[in-house]
Kinemage of the C-alpha trace (Angstrom):
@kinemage 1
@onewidth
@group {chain A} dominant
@subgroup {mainchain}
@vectorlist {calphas} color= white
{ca unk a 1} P 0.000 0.000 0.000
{ca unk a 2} L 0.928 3.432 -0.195
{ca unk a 3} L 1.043 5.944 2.103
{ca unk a 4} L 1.985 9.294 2.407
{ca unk a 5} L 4.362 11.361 4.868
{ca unk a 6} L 3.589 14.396 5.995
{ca unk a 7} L 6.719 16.229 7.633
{ca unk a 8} L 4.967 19.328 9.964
{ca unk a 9} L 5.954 21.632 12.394
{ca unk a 10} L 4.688 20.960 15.902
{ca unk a 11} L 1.637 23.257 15.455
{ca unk a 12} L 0.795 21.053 12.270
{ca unk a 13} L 2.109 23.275 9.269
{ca unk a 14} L 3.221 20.860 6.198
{ca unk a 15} L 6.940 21.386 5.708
{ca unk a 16} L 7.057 18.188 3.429
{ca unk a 17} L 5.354 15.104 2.022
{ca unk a 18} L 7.146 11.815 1.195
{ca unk a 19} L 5.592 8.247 -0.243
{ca unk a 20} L 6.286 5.076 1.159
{ca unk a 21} L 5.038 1.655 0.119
{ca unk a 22} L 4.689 -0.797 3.313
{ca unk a 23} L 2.247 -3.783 3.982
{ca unk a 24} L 0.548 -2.287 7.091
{ca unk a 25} L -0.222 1.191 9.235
{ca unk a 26} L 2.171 -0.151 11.744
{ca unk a 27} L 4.907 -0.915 9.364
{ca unk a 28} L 4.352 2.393 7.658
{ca unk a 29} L 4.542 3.779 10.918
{ca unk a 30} L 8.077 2.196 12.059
{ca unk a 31} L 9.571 3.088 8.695
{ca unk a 32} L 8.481 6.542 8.776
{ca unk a 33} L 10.144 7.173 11.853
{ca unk a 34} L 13.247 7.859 10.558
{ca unk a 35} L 11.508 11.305 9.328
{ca unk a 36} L 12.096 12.459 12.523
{ca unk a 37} L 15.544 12.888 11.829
{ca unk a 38} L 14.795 15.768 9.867
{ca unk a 39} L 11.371 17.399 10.975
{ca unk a 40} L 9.995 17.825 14.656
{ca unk a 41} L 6.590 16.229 13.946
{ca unk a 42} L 5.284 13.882 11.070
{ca unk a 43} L 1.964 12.680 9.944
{ca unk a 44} L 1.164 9.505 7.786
{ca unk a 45} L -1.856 8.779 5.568
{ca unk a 46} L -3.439 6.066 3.577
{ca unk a 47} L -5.551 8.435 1.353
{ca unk a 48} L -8.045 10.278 3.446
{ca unk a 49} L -7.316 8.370 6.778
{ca unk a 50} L -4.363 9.576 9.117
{ca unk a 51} L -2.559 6.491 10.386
{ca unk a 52} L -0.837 8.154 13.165
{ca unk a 53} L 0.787 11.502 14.570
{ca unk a 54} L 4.522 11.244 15.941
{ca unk a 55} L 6.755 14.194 16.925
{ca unk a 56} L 10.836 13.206 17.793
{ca unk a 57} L 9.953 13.465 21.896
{ca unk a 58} L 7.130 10.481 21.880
{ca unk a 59} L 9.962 8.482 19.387
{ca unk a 60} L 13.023 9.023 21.194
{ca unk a 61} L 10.693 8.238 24.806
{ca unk a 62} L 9.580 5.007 22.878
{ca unk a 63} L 12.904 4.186 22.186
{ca unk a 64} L 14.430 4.804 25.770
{ca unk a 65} L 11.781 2.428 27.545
{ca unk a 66} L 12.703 -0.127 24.791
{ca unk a 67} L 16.714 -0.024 25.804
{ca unk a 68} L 15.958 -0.065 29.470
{ca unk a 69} L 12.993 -2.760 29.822
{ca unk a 70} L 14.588 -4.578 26.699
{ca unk a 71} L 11.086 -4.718 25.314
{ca unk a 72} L 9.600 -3.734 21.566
{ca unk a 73} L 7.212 -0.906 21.670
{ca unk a 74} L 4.761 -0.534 19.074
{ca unk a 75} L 1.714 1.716 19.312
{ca unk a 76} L -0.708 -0.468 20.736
{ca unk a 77} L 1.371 -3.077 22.456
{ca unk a 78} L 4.740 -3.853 24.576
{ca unk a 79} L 6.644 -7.422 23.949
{ca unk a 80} L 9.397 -8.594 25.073
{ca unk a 81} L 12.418 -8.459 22.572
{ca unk a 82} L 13.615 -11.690 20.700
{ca unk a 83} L 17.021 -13.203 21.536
{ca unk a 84} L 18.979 -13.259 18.881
């Protein structure tokens, strides 16, 4: 599927818009993360439905529970990370 990125400002102004192609909304949503890099806040759409909206601070909180709990967390769930 396609969706589209939608790089913003934190009170919502489009600064950019990127396609992706990805299977599913939480896919989409993982891949368009590394947006943040870039832009303070993002939006992504599958036409006229918004998937989700992330800004950097809710990522890089998302990603600091995951290193200390060792856990995967995903927008509507927490699991416990796979050995490797």
């Amino acid at each position: 599927m396609r969706y589209v990125v939608h790089a913003t400002d934190l009170s919502g102004v489009a600064l950019a818009a990127y396609e992706i192609e990805s299977g599913c909304d939480d896919d989409a949503t993982r891949r368009a993360e590394i947006f943040l890099e870039a832009h303070p806040s993002i939006e992504i759409w599958d036409g006229v439905r918004r998937v989700a909206r992330l800004t950097r601070a809710e990522a890089e909180i998302r990603q600091q529970l995951a290193e200390a709990h060792q856990v995967e967390v995903t927008d509507n769930e927490v699991k416990p990370r796979q050995k490797v």
